[in-house]
BABAMAR-272960 format. One line per 4 residues: number of its first residue (from 0); their letters; for each residue x, y, z of N, C-alpha, C. Coordinates in nm, 4 decimals, padded with zeros to 6 digits. Each point is the difference from the previous one (the first is absolute). Example, Ala and Ser with C-alpha at 12.3 -4.5 7.8 and 13.67 -1.06 7.14 Angstrom:
# BABAMAR-272960
0 = AS = 01.3190/-00.5690/00.7800/-00.0890/00.1190/00.0000/00.0900/00.1200/00.0000 ~ -00.0350/00.1050/-00.0720/00.0820/00.1190/00.0060/-00.0770/00.1090/00.0730
//
This chain:
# BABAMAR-272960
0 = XXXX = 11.4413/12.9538/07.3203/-00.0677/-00.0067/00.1307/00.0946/00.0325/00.1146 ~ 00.1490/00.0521/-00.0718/00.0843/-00.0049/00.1346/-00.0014/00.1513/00.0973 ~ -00.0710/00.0776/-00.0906/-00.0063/00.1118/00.0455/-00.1364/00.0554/00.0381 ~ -00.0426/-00.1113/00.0317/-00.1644/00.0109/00.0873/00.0141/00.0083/00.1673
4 = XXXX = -00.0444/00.0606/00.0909/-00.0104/-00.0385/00.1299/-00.1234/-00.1180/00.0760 ~ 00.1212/-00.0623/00.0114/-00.0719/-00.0975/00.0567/-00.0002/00.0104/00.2218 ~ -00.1136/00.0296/00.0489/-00.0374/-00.0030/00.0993/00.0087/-00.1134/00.1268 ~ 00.0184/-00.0730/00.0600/-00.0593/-00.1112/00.0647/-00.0388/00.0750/00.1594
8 = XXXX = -00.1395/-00.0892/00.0024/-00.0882/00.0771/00.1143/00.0210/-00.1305/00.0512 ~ 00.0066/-00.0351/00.1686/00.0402/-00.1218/00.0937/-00.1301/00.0499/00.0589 ~ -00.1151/00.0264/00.0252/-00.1233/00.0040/00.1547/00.0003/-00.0967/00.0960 ~ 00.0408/00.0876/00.0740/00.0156/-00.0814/00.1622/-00.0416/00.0674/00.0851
12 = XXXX = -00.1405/-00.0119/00.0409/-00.0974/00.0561/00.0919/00.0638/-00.0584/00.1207 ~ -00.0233/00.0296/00.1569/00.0600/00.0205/00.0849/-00.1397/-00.1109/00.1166 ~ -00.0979/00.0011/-00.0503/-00.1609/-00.0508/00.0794/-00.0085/-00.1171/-00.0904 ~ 00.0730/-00.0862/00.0020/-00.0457/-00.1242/-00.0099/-00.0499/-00.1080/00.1121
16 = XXXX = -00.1097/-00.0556/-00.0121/-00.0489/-00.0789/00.0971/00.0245/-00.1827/00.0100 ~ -00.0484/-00.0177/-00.1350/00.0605/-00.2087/00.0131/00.0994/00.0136/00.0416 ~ 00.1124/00.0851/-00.0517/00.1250/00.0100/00.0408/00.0820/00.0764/00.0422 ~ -00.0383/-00.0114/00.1584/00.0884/00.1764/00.0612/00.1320/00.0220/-00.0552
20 = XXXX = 00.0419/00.1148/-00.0449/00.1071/00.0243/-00.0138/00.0680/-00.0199/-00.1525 ~ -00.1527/-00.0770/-00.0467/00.0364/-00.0502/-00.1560/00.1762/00.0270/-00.0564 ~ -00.0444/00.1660/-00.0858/00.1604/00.0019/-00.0782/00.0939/-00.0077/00.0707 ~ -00.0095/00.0207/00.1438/00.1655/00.0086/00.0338/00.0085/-00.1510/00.0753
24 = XXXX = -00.0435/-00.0823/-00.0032/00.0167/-00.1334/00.0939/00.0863/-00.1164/-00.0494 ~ 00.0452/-00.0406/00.0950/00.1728/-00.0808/-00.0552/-00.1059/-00.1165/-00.1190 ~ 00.0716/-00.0416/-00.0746/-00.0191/-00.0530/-00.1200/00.1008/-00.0626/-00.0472 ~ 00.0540/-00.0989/00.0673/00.1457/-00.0583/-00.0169/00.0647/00.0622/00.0378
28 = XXXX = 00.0135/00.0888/00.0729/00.1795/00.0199/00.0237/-00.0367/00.1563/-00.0015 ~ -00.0769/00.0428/-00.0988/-00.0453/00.1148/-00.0437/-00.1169/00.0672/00.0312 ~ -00.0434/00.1760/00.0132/-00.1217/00.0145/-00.0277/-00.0799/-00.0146/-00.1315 ~ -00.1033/-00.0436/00.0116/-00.0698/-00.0133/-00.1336/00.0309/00.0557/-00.1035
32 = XXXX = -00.0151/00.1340/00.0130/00.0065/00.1845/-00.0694/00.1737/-00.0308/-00.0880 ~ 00.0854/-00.0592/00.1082/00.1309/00.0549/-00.0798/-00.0233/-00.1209/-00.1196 ~ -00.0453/-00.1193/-00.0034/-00.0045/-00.0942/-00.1464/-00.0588/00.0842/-00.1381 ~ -00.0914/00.0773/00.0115/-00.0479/00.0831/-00.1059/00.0953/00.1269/00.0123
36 = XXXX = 00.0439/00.0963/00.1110/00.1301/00.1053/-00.0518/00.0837/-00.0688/-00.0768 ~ 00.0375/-00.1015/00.0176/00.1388/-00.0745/-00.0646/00.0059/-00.0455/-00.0995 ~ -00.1341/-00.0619/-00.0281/-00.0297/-00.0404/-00.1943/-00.0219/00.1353/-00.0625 ~ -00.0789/00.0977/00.0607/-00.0368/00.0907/-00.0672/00.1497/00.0993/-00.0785
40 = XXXX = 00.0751/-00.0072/00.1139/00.1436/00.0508/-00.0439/00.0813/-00.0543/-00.0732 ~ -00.0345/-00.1163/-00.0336/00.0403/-00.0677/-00.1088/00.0002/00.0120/-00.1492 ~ -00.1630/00.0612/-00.0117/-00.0395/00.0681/-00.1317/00.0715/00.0342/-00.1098 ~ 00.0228/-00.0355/-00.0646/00.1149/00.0674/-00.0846/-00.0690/00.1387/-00.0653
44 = XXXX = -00.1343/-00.0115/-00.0445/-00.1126/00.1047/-00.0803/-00.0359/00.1188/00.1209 ~ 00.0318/-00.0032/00.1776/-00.0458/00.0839/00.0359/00.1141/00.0992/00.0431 ~ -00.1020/00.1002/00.0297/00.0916/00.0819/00.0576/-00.0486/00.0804/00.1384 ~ -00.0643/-00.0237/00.0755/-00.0247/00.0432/00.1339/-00.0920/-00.1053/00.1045
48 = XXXX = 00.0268/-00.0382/00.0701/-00.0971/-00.1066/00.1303/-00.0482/00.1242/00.0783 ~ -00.1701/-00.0217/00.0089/-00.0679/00.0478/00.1511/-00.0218/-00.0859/00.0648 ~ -00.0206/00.0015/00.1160/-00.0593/-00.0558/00.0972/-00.1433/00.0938/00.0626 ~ -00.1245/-00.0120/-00.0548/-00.0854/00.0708/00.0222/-00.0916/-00.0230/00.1140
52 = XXXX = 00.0452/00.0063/00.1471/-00.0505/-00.0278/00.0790/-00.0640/00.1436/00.0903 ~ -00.1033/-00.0685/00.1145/-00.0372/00.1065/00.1061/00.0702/-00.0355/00.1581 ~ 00.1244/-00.0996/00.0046/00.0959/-00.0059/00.1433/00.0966/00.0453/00.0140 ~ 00.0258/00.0695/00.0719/00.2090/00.0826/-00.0072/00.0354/-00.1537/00.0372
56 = XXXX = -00.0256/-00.1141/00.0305/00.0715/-00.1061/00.0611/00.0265/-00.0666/-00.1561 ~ -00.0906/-00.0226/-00.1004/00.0121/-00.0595/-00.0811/00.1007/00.0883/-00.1047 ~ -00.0124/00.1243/00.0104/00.0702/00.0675/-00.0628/00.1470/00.0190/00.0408 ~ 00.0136/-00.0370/00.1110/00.1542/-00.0223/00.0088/00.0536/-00.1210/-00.0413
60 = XXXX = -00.0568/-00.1182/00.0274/00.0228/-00.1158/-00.0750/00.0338/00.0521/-00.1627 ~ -00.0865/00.0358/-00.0413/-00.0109/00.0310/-00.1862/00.1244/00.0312/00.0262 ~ 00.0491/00.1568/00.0213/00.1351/00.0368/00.0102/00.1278/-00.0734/00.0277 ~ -00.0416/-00.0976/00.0982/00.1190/-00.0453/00.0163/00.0143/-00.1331/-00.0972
64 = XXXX = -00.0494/-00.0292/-00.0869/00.0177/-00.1017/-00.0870/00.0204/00.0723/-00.1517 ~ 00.0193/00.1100/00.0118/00.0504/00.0933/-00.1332/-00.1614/00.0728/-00.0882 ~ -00.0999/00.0132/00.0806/-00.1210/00.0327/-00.0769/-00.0658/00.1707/00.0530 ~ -00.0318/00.0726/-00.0753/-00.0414/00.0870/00.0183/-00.1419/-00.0119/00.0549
68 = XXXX = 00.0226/00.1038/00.1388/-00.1648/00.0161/00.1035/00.0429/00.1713/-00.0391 ~ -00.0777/00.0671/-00.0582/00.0438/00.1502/-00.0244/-00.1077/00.0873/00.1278 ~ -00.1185/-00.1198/00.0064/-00.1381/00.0663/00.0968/-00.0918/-00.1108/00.0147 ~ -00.0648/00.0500/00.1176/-00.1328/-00.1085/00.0588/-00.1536/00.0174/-00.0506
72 = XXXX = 00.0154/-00.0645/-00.0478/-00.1599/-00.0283/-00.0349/-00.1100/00.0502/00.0536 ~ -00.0746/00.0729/-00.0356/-00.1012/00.0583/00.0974/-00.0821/-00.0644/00.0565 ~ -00.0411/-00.0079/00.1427/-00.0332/-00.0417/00.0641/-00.1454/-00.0663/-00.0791 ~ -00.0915/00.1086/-00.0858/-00.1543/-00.0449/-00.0988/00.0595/-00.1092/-00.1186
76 = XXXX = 00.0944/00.0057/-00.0150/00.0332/-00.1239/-00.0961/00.0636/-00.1167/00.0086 ~ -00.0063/-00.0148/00.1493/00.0750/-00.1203/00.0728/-00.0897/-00.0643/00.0524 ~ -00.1227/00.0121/00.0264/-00.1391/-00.0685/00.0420/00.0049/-00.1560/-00.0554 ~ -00.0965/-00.0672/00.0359/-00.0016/-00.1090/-00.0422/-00.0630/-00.0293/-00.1333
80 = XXXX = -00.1184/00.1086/00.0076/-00.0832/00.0103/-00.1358/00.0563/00.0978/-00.0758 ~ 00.1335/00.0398/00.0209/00.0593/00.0980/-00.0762/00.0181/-00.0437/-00.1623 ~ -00.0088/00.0541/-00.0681/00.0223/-00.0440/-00.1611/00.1247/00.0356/-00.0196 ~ 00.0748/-00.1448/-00.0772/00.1523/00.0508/-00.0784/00.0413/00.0712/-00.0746
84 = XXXX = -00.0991/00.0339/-00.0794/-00.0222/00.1036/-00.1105/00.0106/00.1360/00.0813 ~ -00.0593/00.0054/00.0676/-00.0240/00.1678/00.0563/00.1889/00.0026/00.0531 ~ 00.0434/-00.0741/00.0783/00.1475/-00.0148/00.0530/00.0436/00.0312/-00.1091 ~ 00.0324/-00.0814/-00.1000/00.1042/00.0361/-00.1391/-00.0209/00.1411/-00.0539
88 = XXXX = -00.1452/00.0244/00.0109/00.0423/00.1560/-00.0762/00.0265/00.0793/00.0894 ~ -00.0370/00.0089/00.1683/00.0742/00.1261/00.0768/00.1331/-00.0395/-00.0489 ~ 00.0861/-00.1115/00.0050/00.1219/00.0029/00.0000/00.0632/00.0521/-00.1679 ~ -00.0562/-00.0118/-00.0560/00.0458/-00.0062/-00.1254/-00.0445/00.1588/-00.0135
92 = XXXX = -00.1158/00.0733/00.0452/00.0310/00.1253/-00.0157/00.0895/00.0740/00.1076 ~ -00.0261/-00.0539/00.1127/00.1397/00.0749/00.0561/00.1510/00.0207/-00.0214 ~ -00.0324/-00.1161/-00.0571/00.2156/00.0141/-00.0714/00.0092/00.0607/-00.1062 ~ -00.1365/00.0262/-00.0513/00.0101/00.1096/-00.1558/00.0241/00.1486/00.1121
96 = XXXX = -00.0784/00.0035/00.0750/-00.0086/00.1337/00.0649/00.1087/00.0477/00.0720 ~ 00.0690/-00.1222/00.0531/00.1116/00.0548/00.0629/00.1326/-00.0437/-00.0033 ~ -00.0177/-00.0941/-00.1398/00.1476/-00.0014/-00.0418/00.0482/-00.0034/-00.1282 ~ -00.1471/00.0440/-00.0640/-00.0274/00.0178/-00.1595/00.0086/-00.1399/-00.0727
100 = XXXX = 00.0177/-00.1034/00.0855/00.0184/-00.1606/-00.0457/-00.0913/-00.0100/-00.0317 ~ -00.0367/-00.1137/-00.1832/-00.1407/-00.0229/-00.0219/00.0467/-00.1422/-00.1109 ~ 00.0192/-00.0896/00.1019/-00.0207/-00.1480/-00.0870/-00.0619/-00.0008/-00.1169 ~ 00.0451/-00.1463/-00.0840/-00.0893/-00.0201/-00.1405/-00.0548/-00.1604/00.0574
104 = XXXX = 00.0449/00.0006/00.0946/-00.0040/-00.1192/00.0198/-00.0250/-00.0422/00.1408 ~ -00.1271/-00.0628/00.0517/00.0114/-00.0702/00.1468/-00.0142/-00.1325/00.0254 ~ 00.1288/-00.0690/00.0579/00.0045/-00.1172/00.0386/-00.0348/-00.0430/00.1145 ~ -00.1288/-00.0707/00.0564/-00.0227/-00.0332/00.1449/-00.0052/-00.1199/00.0612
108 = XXXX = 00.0624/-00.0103/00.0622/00.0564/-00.0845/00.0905/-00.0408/-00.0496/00.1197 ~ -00.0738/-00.0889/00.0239/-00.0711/00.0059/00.1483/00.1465/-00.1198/00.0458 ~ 00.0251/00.0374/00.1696/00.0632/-00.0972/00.0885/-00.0231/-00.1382/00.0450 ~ -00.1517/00.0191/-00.0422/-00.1044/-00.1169/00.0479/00.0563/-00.1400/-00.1069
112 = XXXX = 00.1155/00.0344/-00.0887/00.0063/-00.0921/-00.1073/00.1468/-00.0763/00.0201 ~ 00.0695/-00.0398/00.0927/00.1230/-00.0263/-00.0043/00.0594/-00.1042/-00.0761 ~ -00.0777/-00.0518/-00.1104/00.0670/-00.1230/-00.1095/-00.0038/00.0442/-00.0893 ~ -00.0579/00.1295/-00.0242/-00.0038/00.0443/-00.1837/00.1945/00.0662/-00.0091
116 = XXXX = 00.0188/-00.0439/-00.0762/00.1458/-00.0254/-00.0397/00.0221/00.1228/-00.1560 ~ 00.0845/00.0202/-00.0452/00.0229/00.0969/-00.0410/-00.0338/-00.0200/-00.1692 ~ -00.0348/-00.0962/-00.0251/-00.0002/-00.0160/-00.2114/-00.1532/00.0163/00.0446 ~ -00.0320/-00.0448/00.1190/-00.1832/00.0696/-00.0146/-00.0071/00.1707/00.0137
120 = XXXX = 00.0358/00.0649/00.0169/00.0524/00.1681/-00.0447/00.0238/00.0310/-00.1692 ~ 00.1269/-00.0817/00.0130/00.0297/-00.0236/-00.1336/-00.1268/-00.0623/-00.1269 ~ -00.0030/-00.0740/00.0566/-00.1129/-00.0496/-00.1050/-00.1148/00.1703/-00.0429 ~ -00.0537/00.0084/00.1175/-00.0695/00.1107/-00.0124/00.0054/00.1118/-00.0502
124 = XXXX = 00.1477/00.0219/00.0383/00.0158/00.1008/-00.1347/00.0772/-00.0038/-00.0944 ~ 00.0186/-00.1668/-00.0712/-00.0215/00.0027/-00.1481/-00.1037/00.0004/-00.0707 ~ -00.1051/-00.0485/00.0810/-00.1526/-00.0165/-00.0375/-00.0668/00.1944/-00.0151 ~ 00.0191/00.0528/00.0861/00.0247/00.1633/-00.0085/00.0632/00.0504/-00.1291
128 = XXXX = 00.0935/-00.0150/00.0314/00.0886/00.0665/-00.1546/-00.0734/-00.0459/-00.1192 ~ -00.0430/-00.1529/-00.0304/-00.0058/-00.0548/-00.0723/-00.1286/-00.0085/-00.0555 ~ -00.1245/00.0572/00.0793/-00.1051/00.0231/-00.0468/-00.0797/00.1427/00.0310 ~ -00.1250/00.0141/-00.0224/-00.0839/00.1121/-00.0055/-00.0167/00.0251/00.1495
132 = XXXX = 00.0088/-00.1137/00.0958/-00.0373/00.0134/00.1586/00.0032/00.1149/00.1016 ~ -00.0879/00.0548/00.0412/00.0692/00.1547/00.0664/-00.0216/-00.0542/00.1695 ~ -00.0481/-00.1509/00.0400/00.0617/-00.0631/00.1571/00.0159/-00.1597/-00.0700 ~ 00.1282/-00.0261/00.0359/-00.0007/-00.1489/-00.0169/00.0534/-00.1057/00.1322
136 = XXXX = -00.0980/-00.0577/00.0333/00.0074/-00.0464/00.1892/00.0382/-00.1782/-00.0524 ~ -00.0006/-00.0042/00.1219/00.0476/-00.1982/-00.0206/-00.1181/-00.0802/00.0835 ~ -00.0231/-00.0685/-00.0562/-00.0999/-00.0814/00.0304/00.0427/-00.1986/00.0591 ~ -00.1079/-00.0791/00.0425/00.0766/-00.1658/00.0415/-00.1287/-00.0298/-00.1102
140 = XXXX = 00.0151/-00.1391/00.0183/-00.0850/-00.1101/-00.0544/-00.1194/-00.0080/00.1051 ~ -00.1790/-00.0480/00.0191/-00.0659/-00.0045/00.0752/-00.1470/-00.0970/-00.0673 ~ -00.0145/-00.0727/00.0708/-00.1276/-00.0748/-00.0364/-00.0828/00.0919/-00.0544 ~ -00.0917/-00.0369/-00.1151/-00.0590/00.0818/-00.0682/-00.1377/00.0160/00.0533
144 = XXXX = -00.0468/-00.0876/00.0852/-00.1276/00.0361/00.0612/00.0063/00.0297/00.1358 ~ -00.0691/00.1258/00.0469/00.0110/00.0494/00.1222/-00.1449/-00.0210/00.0706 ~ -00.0323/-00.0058/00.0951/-00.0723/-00.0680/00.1004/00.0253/00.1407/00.1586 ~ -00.1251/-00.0100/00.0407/-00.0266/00.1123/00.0925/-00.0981/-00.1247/00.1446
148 = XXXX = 00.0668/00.0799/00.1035/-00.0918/-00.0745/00.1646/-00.0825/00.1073/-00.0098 ~ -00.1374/-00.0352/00.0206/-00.0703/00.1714/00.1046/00.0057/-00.0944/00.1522 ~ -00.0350/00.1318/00.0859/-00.0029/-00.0307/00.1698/-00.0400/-00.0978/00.0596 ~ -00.1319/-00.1125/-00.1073/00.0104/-00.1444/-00.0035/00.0181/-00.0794/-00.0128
152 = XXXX = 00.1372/00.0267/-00.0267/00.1042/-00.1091/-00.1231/-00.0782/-00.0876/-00.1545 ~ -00.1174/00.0923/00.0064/-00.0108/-00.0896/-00.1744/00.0652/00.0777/-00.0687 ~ -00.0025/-00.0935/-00.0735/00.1281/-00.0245/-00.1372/-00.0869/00.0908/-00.1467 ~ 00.0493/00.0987/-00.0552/-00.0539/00.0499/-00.1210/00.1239/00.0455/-00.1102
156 = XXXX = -00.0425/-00.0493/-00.1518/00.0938/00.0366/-00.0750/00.0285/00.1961/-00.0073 ~ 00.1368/00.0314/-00.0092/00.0274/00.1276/-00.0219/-00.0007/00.0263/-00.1813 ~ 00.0095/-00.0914/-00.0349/00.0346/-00.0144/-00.1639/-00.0272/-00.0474/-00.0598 ~ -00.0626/-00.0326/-00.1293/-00.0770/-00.1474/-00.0431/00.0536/00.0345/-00.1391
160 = XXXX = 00.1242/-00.1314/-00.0559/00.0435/00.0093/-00.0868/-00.0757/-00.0932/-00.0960 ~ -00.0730/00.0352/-00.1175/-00.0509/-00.0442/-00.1085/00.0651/-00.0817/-00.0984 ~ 00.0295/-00.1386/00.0661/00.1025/-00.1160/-00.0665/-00.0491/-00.1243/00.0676 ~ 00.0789/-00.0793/-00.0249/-00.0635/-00.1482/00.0184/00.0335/-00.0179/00.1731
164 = XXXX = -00.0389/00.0296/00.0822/00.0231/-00.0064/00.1779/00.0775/-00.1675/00.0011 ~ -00.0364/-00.0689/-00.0772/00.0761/-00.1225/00.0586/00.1577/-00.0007/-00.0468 ~ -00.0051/00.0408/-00.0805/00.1458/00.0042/-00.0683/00.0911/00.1099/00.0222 ~ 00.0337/00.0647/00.1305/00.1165/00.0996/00.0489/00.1020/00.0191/-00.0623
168 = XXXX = 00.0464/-00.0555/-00.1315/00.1009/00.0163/-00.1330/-00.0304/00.1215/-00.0558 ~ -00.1572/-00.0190/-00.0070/-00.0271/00.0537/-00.1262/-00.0738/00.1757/00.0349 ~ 00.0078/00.0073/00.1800/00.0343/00.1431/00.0645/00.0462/00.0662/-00.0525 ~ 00.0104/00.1571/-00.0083/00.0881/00.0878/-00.0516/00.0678/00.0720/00.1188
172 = XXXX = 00.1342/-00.0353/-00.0223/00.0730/00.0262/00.1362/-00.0325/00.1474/00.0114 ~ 00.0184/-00.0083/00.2191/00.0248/00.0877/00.0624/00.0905/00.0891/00.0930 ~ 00.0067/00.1048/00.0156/00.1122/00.0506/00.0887/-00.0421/00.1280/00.1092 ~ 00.1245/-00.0048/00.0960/-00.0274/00.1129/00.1044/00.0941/00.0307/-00.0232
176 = XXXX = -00.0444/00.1519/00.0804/00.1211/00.1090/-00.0203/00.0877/-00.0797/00.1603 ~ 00.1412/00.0471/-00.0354/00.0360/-00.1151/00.1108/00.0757/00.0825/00.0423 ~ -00.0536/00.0642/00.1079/00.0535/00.0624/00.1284/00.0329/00.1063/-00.0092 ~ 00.0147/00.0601/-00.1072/00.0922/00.1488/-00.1174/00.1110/-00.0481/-00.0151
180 = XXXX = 00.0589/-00.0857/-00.0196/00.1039/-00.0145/00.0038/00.0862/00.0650/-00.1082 ~ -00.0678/00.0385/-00.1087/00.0567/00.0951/-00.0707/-00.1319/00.1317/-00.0762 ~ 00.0146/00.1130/00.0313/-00.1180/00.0154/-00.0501/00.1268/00.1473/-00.1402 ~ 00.0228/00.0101/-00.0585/00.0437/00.1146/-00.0952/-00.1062/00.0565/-00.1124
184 = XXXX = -00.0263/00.1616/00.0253/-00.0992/00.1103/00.0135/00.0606/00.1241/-00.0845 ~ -00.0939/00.0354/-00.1151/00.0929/00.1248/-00.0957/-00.0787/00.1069/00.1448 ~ 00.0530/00.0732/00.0260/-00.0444/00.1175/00.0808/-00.1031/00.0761/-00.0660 ~ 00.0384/00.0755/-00.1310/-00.1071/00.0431/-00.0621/-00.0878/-00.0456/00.0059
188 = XXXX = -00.0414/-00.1734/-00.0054/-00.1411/-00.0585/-00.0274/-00.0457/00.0082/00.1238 ~ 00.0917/-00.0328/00.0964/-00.0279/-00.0308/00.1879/-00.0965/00.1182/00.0341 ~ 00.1067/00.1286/-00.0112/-00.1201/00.1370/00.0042/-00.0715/00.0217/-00.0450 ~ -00.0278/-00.0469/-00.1406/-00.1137/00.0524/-00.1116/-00.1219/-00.0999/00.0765
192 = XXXX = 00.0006/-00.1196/00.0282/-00.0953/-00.0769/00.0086/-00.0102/-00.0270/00.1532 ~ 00.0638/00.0318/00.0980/00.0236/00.0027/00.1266/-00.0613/-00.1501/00.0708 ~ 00.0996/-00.0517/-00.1073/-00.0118/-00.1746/00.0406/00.1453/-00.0826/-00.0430 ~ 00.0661/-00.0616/00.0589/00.1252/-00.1008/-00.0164/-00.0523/-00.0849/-00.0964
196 = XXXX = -00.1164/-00.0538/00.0218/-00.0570/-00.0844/-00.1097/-00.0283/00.0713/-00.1304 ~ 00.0768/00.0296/-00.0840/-00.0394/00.1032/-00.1014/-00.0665/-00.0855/-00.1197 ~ -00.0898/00.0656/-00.0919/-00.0940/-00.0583/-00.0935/00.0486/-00.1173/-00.0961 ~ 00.1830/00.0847/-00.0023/00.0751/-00.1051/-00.0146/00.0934/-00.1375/00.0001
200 = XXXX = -00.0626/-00.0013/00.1131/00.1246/-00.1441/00.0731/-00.0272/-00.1320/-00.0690 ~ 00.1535/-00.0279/00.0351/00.0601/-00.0925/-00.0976/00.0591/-00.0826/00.1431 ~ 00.0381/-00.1640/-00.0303/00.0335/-00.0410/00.1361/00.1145/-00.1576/-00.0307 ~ 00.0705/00.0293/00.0731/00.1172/-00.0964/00.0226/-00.0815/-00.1484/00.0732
204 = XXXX = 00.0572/-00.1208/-00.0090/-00.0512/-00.0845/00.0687/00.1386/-00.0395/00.0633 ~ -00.0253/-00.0484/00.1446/00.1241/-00.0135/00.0757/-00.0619/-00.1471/00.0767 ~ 00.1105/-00.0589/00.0085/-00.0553/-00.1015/00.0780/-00.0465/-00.0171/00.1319 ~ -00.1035/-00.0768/-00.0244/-00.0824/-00.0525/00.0945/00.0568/00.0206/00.1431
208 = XXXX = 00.0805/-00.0940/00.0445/00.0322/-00.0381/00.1332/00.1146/00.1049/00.0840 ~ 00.0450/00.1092/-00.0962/00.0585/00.1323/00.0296/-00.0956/00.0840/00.0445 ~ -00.1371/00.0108/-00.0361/-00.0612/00.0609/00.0292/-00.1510/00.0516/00.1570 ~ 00.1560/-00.0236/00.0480/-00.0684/00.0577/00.1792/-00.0004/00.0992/00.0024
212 = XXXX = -00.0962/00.0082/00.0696/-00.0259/00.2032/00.0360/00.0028/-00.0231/00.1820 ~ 00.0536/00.0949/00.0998/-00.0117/-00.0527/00.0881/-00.0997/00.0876/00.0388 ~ -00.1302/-00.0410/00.0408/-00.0973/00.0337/00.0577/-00.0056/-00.0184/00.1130 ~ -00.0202/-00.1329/00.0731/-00.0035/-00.0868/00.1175/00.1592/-00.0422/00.0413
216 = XXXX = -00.0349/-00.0439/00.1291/00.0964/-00.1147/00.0662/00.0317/-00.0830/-00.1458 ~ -00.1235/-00.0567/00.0108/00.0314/-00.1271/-00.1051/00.1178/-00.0068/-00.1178 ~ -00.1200/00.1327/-00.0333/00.1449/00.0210/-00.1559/00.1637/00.0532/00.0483 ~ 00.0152/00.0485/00.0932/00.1090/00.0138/00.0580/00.0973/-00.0948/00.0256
220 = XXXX = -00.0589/-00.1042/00.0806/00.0729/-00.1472/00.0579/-00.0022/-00.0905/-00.1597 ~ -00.0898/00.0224/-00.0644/00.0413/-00.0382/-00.1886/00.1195/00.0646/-00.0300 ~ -00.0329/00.0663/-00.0037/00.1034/00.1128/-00.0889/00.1364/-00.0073/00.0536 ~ 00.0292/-00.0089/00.1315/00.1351/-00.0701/00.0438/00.0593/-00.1109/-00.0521
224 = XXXX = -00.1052/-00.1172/-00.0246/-00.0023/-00.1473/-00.0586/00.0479/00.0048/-00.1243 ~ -00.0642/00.0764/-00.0829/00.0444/00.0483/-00.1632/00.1022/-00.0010/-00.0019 ~ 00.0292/00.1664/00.0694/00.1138/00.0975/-00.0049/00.1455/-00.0941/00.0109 ~ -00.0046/-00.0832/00.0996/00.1380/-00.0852/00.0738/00.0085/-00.0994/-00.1198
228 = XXXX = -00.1036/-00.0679/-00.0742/00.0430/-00.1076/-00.0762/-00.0657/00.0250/-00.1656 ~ 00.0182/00.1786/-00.0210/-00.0433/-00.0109/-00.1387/00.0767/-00.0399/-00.1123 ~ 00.1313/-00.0204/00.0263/00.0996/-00.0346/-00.1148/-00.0409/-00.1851/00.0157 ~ -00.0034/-00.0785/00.0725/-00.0547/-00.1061/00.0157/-00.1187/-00.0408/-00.0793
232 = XXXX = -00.0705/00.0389/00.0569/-00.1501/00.0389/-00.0620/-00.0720/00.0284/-00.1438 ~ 00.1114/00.0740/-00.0239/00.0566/00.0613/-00.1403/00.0286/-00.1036/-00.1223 ~ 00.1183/-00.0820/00.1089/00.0333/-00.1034/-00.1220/-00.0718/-00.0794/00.0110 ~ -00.0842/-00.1172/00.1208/-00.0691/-00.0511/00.0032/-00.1056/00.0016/-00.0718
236 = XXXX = -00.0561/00.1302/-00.0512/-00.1306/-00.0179/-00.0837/00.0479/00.0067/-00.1583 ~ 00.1084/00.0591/-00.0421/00.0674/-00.0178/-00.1080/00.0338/-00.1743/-00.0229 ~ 00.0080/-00.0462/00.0659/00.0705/-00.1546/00.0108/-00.1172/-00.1403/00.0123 ~ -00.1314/00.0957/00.0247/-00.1139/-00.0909/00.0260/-00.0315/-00.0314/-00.1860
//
């Protein structure tokens, strides 16, 4: 597998709204954006970082934290309802087209994830190597019954699991995809099926309380809280 190309795509759209300024905004000490250049360069399995954005502002950041911005995103695929899929393959055919580069491998990386730590990569692609999987993403732990408001706040089941309702043991656990925090993609399947979610995915479980995505304020002013006391935190739940 050592002579496979392995890819990593960073997307950092430039029009974020919960959070102006999203990837590039101080984040300890730091902008957001450089915590994912810096694990990503860590990789031991890769061999090239993008930063696939539509801002020359964000793209100088990428650069200056050691990550390749080669070009801007076109303006139709930076929308809000823009699809990720359509992004990955302009990019992935443009670097065939104009630099004859053609990955076996895409690793994606969203910024939005600043606690996923590096054996969750790792994990992923031993689980890759190690099985039939052509995307294998990471997933948290999540209550197994989901529940929906309509515009009158009544309450209706989303799911109705066929087991004993009083006894929540005997549930069959559930999970979310948690934030992307790791999503790894055979390219061939990515293009053939023009979905990240390929027919095949296979999925890592990562823990729970790592798993912020920063969407909001909220998860932001969390995600600081984590971030400052996860070695704490860490042992604390090991020790409970």
């Amino acid at each position: 597998m050592k002579s496979k190309k392995v890819l990593v795509v960073i997307p950092a759209r430039g029009g974020s709204k919960r959070i102006p300024n999203k990837n590039i905004r101080n984040f300890l000490g730091k902008p957001l954006i450089a915590y994912t250049i810096k694990q990503a360069l860590k990789v031991p399995f890769v061999d090239r970082v993008i930063v696939d954005t539509d801002s020359p502002k964000i793209a100088a950041f990428a650069k200056k934290y050691g990550a390749e911005a080669p070009w801007l995103r076109p303006a139709h695929l930076a929308a809000d309802k823009s699809k990720v899929i359509d992004a990955l393959t302009y990019l992935l055919q443009r670097l065939n087209k104009e630099e004859g580069y053609q990955p076996d491998y895409l690793l994606l990386l969203q910024t939005t994830s600043p606690l996923r730590e590096l054996k969750d990569i790792q994990a992923c692609w031993k689980l890759m190597q190690n099985s039939d999987a052509t995307t294998v993403l990471t997933v948290s732990t999540t209550h197994p019954q989901l529940y929906y408001l309509d515009k009158d706040k009544n309450l209706s089941l989303a799911n109705r699991i066929v087991v004993n309702h009083s006894n929540t043991q005997a549930w069959p656990p559930a999970y979310l995809l948690n934030g992307c925090f790791v999503y790894i993609v055979k390219v061939s399947a990515l293009l053939k099926e023009q979905a990240v979610l390929t027919k095949n995915t296979k999925a890592v479980i990562c823990d729970k309380w790592r798993s912020v995505d920063l969407d909001n304020p909220e998860d932001w002013a969390l995600a600081e809280l984590l971030y400052k006391n996860r070695k704490a935190i860490a042992k604390r739940i090991k020790n409970i």
